[in-house]
C-alpha positions in Angstrom: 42.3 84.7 -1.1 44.6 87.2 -2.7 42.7 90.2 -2.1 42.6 89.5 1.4 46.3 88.6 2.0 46.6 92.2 0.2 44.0 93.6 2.6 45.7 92.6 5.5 48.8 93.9 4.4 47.7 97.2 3.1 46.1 96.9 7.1 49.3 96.3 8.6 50.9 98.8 7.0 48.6 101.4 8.1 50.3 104.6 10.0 50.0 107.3 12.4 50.6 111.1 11.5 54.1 110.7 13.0 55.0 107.7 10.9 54.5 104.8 13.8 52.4 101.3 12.7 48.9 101.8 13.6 48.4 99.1 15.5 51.2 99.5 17.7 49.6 103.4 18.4 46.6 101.9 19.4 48.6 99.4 22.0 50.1 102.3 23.5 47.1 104.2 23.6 45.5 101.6 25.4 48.8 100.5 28.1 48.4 104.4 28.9 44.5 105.0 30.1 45.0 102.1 32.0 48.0 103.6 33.4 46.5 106.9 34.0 43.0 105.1 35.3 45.2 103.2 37.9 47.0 106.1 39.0 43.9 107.9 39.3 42.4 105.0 41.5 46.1 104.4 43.6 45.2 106.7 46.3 41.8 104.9 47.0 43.5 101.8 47.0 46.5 102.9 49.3 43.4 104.3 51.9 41.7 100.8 51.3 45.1 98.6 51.9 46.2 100.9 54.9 42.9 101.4 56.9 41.4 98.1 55.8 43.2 95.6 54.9 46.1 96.0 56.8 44.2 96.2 59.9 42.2 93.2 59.8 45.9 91.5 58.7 47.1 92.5 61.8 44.4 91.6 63.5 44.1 88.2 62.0 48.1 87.5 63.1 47.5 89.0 66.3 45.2 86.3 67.1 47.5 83.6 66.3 50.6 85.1 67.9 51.3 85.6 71.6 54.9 85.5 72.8 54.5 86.7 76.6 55.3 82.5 77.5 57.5 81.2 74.9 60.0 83.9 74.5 60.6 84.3 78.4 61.0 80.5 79.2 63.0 79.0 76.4 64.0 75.9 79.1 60.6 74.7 79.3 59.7 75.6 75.6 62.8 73.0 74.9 61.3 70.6 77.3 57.8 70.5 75.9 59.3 70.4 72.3 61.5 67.1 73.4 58.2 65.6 75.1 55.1 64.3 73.8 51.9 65.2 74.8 51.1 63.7 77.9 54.2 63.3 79.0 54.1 63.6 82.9 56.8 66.5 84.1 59.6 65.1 85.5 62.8 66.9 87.2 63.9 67.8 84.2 61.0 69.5 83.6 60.8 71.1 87.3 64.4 72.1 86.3 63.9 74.1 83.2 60.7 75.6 85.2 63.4 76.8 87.8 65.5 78.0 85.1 62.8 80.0 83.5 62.2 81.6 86.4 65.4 82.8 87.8 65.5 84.1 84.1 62.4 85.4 84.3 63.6 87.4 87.6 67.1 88.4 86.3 65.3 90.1 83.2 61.6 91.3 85.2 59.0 89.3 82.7 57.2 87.1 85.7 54.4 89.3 85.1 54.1 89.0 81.8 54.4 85.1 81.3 52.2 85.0 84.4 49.6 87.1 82.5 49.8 84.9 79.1 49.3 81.5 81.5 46.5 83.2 83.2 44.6 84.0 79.5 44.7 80.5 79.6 44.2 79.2 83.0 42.3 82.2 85.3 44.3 82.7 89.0 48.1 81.7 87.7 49.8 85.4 87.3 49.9 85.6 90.9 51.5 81.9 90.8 54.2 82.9 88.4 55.1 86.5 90.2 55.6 84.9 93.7 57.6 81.9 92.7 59.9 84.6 90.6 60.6 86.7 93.6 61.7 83.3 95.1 63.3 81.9 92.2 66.9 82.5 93.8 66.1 80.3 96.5 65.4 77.2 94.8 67.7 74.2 95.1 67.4 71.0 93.6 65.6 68.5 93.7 63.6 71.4 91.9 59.9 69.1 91.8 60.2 68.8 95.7 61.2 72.8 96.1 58.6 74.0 93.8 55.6 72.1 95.2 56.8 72.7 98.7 56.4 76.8 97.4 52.9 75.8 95.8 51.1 72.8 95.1 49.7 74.2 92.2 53.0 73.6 90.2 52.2 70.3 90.3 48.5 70.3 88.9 48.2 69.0 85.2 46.0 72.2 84.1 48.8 74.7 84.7 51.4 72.2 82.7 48.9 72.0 79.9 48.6 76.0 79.7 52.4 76.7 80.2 52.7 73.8 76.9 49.8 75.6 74.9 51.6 79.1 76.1 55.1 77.4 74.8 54.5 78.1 71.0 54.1 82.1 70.1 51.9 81.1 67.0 48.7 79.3 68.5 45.2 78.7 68.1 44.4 78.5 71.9 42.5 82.2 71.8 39.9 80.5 69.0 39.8 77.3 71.6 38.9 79.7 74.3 36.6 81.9 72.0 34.5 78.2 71.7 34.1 77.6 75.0 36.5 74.8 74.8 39.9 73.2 77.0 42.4 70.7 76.6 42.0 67.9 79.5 44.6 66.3 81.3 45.8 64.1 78.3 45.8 67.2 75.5 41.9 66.6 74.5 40.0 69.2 73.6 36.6 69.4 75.2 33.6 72.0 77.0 34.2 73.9 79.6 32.0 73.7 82.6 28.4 74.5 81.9 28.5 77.9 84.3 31.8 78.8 82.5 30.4 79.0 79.2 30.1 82.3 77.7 31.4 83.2 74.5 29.1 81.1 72.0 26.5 82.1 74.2 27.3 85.7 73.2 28.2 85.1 69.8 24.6 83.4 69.5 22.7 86.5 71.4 24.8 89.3 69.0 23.4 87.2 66.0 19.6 87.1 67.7 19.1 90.1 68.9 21.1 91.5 65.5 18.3 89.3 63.4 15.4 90.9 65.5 16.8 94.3 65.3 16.9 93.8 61.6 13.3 92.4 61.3 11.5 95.2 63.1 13.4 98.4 61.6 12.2 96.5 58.0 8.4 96.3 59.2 9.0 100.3 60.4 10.6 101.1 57.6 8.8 99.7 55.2 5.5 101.6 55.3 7.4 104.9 55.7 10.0 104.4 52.8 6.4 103.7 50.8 5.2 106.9 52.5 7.8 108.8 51.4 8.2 107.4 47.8 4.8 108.0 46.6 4.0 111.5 48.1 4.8 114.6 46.1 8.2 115.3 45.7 7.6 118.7 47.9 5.8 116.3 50.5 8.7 114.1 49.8 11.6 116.2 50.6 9.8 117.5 53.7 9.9 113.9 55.7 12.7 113.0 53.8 15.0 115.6 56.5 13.0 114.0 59.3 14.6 110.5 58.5 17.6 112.1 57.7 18.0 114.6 61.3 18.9 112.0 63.3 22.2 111.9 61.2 22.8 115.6 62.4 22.5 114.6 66.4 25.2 112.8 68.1 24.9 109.0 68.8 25.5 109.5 72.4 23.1 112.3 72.5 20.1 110.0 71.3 21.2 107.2 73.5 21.3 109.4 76.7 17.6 110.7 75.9 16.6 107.1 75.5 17.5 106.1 79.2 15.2 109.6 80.1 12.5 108.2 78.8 12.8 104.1 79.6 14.2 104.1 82.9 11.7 103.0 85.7 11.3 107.0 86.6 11.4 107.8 83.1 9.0 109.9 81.0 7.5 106.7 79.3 6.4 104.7 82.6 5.5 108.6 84.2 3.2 109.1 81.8 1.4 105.2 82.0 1.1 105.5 85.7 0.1 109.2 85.3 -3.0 107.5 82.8 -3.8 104.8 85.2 -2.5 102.3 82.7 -0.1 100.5 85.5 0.4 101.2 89.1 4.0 102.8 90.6 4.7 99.4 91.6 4.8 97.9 88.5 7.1 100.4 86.4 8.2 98.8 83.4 12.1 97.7 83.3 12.6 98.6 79.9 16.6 100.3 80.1 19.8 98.2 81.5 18.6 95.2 79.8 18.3 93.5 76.1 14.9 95.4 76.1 16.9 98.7 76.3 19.1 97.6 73.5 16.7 96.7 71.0 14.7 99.7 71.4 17.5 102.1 71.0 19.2 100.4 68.5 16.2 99.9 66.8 15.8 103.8 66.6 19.5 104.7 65.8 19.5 102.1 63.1 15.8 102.6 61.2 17.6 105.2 58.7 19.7 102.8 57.5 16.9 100.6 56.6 14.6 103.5 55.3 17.1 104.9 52.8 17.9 101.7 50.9 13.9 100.7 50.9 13.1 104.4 49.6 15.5 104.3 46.8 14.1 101.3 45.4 10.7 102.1 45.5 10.7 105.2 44.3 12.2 103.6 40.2 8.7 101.0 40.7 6.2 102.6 38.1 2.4 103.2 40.1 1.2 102.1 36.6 2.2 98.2 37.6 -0.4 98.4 40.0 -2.8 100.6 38.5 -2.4 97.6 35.7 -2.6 94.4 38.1 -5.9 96.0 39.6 -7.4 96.7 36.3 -6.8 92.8 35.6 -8.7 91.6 38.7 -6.2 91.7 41.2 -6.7 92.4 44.8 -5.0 94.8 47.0 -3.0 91.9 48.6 -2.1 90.1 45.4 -1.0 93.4 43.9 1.4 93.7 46.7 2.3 90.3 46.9 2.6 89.6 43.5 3.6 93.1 42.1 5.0 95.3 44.6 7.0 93.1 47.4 9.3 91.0 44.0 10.6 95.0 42.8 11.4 96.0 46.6 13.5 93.0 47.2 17.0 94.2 46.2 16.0 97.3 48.7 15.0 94.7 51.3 17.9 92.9 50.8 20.4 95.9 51.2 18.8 98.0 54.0 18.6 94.3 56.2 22.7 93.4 55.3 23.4 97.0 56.3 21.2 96.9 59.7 22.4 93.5 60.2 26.1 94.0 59.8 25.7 97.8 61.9 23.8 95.7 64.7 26.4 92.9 65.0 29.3 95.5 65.8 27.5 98.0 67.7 29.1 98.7 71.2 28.1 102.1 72.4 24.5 101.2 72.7 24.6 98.1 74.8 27.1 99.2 76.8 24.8 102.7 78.1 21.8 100.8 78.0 22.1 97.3 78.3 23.5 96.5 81.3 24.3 92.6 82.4 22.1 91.3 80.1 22.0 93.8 76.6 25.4 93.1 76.7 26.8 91.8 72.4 29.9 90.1 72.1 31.2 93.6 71.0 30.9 94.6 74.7 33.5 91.5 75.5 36.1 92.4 72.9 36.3 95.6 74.7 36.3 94.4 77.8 39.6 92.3 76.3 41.1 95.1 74.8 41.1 97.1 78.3 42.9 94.0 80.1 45.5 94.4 77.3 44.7 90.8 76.0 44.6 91.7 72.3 45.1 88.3 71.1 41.5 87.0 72.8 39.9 90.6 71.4 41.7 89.4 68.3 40.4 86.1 68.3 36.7 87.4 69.0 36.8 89.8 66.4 38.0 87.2 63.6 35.1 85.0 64.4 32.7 87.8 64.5 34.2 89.0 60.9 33.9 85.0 60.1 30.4 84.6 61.0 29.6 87.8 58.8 31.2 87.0 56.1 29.3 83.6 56.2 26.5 85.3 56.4 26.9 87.7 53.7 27.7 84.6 51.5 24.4 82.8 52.1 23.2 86.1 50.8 25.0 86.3 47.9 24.0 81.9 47.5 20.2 82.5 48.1 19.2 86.0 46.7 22.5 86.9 44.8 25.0 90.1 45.2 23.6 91.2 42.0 20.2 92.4 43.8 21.5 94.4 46.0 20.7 98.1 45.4 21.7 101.3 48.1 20.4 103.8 45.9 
């Protein structure tokens, strides 16, 4: 026990060149690489944070923040506060309505509070600019004055939008995004059957995304083993046909698509030119979901290709050569031998076709018409009517339903599989 009390000492004791305790030298080796490795890292994160994550933050507070209502009628944001759910409007309420809009008037926001009520309730801006250019005009009792301008005012769907509208910070865009309303008494439930469209989209983006995803991987699969066990010269040669249709513009491809699949297209030219169908009965195969699994199919293949090819190429041709020599057939080889090594490659080129497919938008939007149409297609749609928080909404639940599935993923085959290269 002596020797190694003196050990410890002589150990602590121990010096630098310069005369400073060994161990704290090392401490300050150590506190600088990990300042120089952060600094040398600080401008990727600063890219990530401003491009990324910043972005999505906004977008995830835009969706839960519109202030065209409740900032430009504090009267009736007062009222609703003061009463219930439920509550039928009285005068008072009809009075701070009246006062909101001779405000509304004096400082020219009719339009917008009109066009926040209408996100909610479809046909009210036009209810909301007419009774402000008339707002000066109205005399009490203010109930009898403003349903004698419009009967609407006194319909229970326009109160429960102007309450919903009442508080900037709201969850009514997600409400919409689910195909859902409050009723007369505050309850949320479905919209009509004809009106229902958004998880109807949601649940085509996802389809067509998962069949998209299924036939580039039985494409790619045979040419990614193509590719991986020719000679490298061989190799290299296909390898730039995968990679060329990197080198042509997206809208490029897509344009020569609709040549060849519209009805007087190159494609149904040539089967009525062979006697295969008759002009009559031209296939429809562009401005429909058709059109958009085709192309997309095409513009998204190299994605799958790539991951598939870098996996195969590391499996040894001895594995199999070794499995046959045992007995094996050709399908148990695969089965057995082959398909278990490709997996991670499976597993990263379908994620990354998947994920691509979900948020494409210049695709179906040349080629699909009414019915290729994803739910990326309706966020723009929202975007171009200037109703960011709805295109907000829809993106957060698209980003959601990713991320959900990304963690099934990560639950059933596990992150750690993945391979890109």
């Amino acid at each position: 026990m002596a020797d190694l009390s003196v050990s410890s000492a002589n150990a602590a004791m121990l010096t630098t060149a310069d005369g400073r305790p060994l161990k704290q030298a090392l401490a300050t080796a150590q506190s600088r690489a990990k300042r120089r490795a952060f600094y040398l890292v600080l401008p990727l994160l600063l890219f990530v944070v401003l491009t990324f994550i910043l972005p999505i933050g906004q977008m995830l507070q835009r969706s839960l923040y519109h202030d065209g209502f409740s900032a430009t009628a504090p009267n009736l944001r007062a009222w609703f506060a003061a009463n219930p759910q439920g509550t039928e409007p009285d005068e008072a309420a009809f009075a701070a309505l009246a006062a909101d809009l001779q405000l509304m008037k004096k400082e020219k926001t009719g339009g917008v509070a009109g066009t926040r009520i209408n996100y909610s309730l479809g046909g009210t801006r036009s209810l909301f600019t007419s009774a402000v250019r008339k707002a000066d005009k109205l005399e009490p009792p203010y109930k009898e004055a403003l349903l004698a301008e419009d009967a609407k005012w006194g319909e229970p769907a326009v109160w429960q939008a102007m309450r919903g509208a009442a508080s900037a910070y709201t969850t009514e865009f997600y409400m919409i995004a689910l195909d859902m309303e409050r009723n007369d008494k505050g309850e949320l439930q479905r919209v009509k059957q004809n009106e229902r469209i958004y998880v109807w989209l949601f649940v085509k983006t996802f389809a067509l995304s998962g069949l998209i995803t299924v036939i580039c991987l039985m494409l790619a699969f045979p040419v990614a083993h193509l590719l991986a066990t020719l000679p490298m010269r061989w190799s290299n040669l296909l390898m730039i046909l995968v990679l060329l249709p990197f080198w042509t513009s997206l809208l490029v491809r897509t344009s020569s698509w609709i040549v060849l699949l519209q009805g007087q297209g190159v494609i149904n030219n040539v089967l009525v030119s062979a006697k295969v169908i008759d002009d009559q009965g031209r296939f429809e195969m562009i401005y429909n979901a058709t059109g958009t699994v085709i192309v997309m199919t095409h513009i998204l293949l190299p994605f799958m290709i790539l991951p598939l090819y870098s996996v195969m190429r590391t499996i040894p041709p001895s594995y199999a050569r070794a499995a046959r020599s045992l007995g094996a057939t050709s399908w148990t080889t695969f089965r057995r031998i082959y398909l278990p090594q490709t997996l991670p490659g499976i597993g990263a080129g379908s994620l990354l076709v998947f994920i691509l497919a979900v948020g494409y938008y210049i695709t179906p939007a040349l080629v699909g018409g009414a019915s290729g149409q994803l739910i990326s297609n309706m966020i723009d749609f929202h975007m171009d009517k200037a109703n960011w928080s709805m295109a907000a909404a829809l993106s957060a639940m698209l980003l959601a339903g990713v991320l959900v599935l990304y963690w099934l993923y990560d639950r059933l085959v596990g992150i750690d599989n993945l391979k890109l290269g």
